[in-house]
N, C-alpha and C positions, 0 to 999 in steps of 0.2 A: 228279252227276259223270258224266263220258260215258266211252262205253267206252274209247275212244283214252287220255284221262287215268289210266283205270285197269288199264290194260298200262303207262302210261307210269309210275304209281308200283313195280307190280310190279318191272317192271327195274330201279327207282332199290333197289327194295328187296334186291334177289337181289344188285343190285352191294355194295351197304353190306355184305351178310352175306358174300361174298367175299370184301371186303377187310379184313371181323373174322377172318375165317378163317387167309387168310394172314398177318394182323399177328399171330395166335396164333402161327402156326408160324414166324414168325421171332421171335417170345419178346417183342414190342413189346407184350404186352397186359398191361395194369398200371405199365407200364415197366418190368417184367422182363426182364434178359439172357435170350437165347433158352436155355441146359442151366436156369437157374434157374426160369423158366416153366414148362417138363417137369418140374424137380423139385415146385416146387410142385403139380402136379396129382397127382402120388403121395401127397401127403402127406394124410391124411384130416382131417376137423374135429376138433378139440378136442384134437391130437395134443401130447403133449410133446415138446417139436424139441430139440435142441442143434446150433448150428451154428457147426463149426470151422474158422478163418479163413474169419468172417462178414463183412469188409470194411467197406463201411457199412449193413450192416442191411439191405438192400433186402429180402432175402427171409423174416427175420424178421419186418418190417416188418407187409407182405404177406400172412404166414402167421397174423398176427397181429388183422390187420384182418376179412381176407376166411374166415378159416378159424376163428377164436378159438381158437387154437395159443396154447401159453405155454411157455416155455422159455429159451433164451441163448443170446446169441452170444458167441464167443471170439474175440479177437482182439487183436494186438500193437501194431500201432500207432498211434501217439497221433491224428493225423489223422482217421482211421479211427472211431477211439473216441468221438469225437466227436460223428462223423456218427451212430453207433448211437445215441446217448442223444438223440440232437436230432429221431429219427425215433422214439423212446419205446421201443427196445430194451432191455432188460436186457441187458447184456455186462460181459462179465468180461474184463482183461486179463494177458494170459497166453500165453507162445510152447506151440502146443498139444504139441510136442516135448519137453516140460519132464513129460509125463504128466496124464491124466486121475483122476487119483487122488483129485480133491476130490469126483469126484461115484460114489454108489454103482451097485452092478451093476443092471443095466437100469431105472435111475430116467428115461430116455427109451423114449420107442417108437422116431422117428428121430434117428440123427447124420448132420448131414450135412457135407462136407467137397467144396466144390465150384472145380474150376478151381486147386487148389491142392497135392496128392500129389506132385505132380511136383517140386515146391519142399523136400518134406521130407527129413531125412538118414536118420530111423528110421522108416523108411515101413513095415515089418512090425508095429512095437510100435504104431504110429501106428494101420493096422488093426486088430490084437487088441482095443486099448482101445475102440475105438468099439462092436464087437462085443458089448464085452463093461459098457458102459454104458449099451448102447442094444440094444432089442431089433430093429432093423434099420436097417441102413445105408444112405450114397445116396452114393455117390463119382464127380464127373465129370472128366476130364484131356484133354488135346491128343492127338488120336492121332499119334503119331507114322509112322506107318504109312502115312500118307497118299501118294500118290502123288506130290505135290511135292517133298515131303521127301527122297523116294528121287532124284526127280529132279537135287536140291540137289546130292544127294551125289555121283551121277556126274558132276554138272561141276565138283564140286571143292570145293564152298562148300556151309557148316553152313548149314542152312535158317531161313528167317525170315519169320513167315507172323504173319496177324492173333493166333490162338492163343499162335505164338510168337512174340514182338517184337523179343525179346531178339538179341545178336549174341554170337558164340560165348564173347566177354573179358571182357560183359558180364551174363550172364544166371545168372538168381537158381535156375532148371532145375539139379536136381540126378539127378534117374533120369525118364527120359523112357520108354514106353514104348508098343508095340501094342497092337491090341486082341486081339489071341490071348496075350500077354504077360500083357495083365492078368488072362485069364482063368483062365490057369494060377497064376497068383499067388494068386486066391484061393480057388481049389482047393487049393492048398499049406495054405493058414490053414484049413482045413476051415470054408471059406464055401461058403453055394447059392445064387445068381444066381435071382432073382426076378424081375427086370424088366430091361431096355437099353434102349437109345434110341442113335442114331445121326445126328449133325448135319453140317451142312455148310452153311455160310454162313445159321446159324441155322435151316434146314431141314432134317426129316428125311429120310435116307435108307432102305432097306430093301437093297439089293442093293449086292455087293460093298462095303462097308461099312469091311474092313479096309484099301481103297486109294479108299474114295471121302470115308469121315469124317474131318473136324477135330476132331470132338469125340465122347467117348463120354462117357455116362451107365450106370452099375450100381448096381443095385439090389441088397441081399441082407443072407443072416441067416445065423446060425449053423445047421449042422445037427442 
């Protein structure tokens, strides 16, 4: 092989490992949604999961495959439900609103509850439970904070962004919140933040975070 050929693979190769890189940080690797990619990397092998409004399983899936994770997903509906079992998820169906009561105190390591909070009516009780059946939580939502969104409002009009799709007559969004919002929220529940992550068009951010993210991720446990 001549030298020129082998600078010419090298580049071919430093490019492939680029574009693994960045397909990681936009969440494409595995076919993970870019917050469920980052959660997944939290999650350690052999981890007992439960995940509440688990949609179609993807990250059960996943967690399942690549990590030999065992656990459940929850989720309401029927479509949905489907999909879990067609991807060889164990899921239970049940509005997670209704209480975690079927499952005892910390018989999880994580609960996760991702792109969905915002949707709930008892989003306090909603927290406590996971808390308190799983020895650490992973909750990701829309930042509302975002800089769009503000923008939305000074010209007049509820904002509508990939995160939020929704239009203000028709949206399933019940407490929208920041990320200084949320963080007080779970200081109220005597929660301790373990870990964040901050995204933005499936990339992480690090600066200015509460006017530059769509999305946060939190990590945490009781104290």
């Amino acid at each position: 092989m001549s030298a020129s050929t082998v600078v010419a693979t090298k580049r071919t190769d430093a490019a492939a490992a680029s574009k693994a890189i960045a397909a990681h940080e936009r969440g494409t690797t595995n076919g993970l949604r870019a917050d469920l990619a980052l959660i997944a990397g939290w999650i350690g092998h052999g981890s007992r999961v439960l995940d509440l409004g688990c949609g179609d399983g993807a990250l059960m899936a996943h967690l399942q495959q690549a990590k030999g994770c065992r656990g459940y997903g929850v989720e309401i509906n029927d479509a949905q439900l489907l999909a879990c079992m067609r991807r060889g998820v164990d899921v239970i169906q049940q509005d997670i609103e209704s209480g975690l009561g079927m499952f005892h105190a910390l018989a999880f390591d994580v609960v996760v509850l991702s792109m969905a909070i915002q949707a709930t009516r008892e989003t306090e009780r909603v927290l406590r439970e996971m808390s308190e059946v799983g020895r650490e939580g992973i909750v990701s939502f829309p930042n509302f904070g975002h800089w769009y969104h503000a923008w939305s409002i000074l010209r007049g009009r509820m904002p509508v962004s990939r995160e939020m799709p929704y239009r203000w007559y028709d949206t399933p969004n019940l407490h929208l919140a920041t990320v200084r919002d949320f963080e007080d929220f779970l200081d109220s529940l005597g929660l301790e933040i373990t870990a964040s992550a901050f995204l933005v068009d499936g990339r992480r951010v690090h600066r200015l975070v509460g006017l530059r993210a769509t999305q946060a991720i939190y990590r945490f446990r009781r104290r």
